[in-house]
C-alpha positions as CSV (number, residue, x, y, z in Angstrom):
1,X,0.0,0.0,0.0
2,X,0.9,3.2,-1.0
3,X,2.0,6.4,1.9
4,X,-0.1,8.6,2.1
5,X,-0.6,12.3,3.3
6,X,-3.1,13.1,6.2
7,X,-4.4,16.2,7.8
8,X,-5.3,16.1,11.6
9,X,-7.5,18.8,13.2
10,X,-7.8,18.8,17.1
11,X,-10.0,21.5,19.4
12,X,-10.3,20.3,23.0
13,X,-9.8,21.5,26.6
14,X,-6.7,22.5,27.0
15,X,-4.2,20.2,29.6
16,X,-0.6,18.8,29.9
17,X,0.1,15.6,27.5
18,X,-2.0,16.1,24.6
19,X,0.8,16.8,22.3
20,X,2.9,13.9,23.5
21,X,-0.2,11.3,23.4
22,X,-1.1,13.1,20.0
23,X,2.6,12.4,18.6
24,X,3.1,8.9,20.2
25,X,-0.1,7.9,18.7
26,X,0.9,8.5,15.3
27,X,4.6,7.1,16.0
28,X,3.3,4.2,17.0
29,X,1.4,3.3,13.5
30,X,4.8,4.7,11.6
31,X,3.4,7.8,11.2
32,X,5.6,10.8,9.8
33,X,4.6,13.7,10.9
34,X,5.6,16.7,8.5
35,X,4.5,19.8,10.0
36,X,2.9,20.5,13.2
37,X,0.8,23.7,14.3
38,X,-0.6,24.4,18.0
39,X,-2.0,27.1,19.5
40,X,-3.6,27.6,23.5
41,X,-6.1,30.2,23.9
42,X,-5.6,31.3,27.6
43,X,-9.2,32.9,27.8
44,X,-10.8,30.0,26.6
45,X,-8.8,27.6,27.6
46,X,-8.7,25.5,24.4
47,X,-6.3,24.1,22.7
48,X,-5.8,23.5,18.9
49,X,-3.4,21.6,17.1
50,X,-3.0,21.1,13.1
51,X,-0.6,17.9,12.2
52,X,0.1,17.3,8.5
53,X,1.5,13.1,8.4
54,X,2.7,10.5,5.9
55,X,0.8,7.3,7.2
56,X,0.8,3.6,5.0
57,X,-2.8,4.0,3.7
58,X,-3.8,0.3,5.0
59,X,-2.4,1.9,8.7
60,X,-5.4,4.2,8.5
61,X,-7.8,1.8,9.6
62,X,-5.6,1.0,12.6
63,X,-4.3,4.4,13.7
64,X,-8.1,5.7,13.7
65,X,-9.1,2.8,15.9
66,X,-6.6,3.7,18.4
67,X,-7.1,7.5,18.4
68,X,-10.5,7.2,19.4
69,X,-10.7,6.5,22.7
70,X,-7.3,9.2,23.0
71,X,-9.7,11.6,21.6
72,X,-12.6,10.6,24.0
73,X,-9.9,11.3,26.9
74,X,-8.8,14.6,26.0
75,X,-12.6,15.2,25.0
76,X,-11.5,16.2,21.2
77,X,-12.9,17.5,18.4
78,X,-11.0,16.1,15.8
79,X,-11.2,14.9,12.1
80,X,-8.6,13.7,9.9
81,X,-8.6,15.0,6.2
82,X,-7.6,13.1,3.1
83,X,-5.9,16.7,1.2
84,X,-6.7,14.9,-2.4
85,X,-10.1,14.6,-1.5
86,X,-11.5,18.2,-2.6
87,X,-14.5,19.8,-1.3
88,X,-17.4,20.2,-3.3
89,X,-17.8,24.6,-4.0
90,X,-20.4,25.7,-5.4
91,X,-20.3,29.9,-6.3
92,X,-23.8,31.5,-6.3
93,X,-24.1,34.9,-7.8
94,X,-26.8,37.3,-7.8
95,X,-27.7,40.4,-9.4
96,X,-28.8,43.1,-7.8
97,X,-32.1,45.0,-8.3
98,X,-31.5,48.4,-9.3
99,X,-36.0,48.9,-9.4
């Protein structure tokens, strides 16, 4: 199976460890990580994290498996993007009235 390049969202409470458990996750299905993003709001006290990884496509399965009950500890919002998957846009335009 061919590598593959992911996209990992995270919003949660903010607390010591989820970086680390974050990381060791994906480490632990031989997960490359190539850039990382984080950012703690102080007045909210959330935390949010961006990770862009390599991952073996049949790891996928695996790796999402694992992460779930992580993310039901650090009580995450999360979601893990496929990049070659585009959205569907749609552009509306209108014209305006000029009665």
């Amino acid at each position: 199976m061919p590598t593959l390049r992911y996209i990992l969202t995270i919003a949660c409470p903010d607390r010591v460890g989820i970086v680390a458990a974050v990381s060791s996750a994906l480490a632990a299905h031989s997960g490359n990580i190539i850039e990382s993003s984080q950012f703690s709001d102080t007045e909210s006290g959330r935390f949010f994290m961006r990770l862009m990884f390599d991952l073996d496509q049949a790891t996928e399965p695996a790796l999402l498996e694992y992460f779930a009950p992580l993310a039901r500890h650090f009580e995450m919002a999360w979601r893990l993007y496929d990049p070659r998957q585009r959205p569907g846009v749609m552009i509306l335009v209108s014209k305006r009235s000029t009665a």
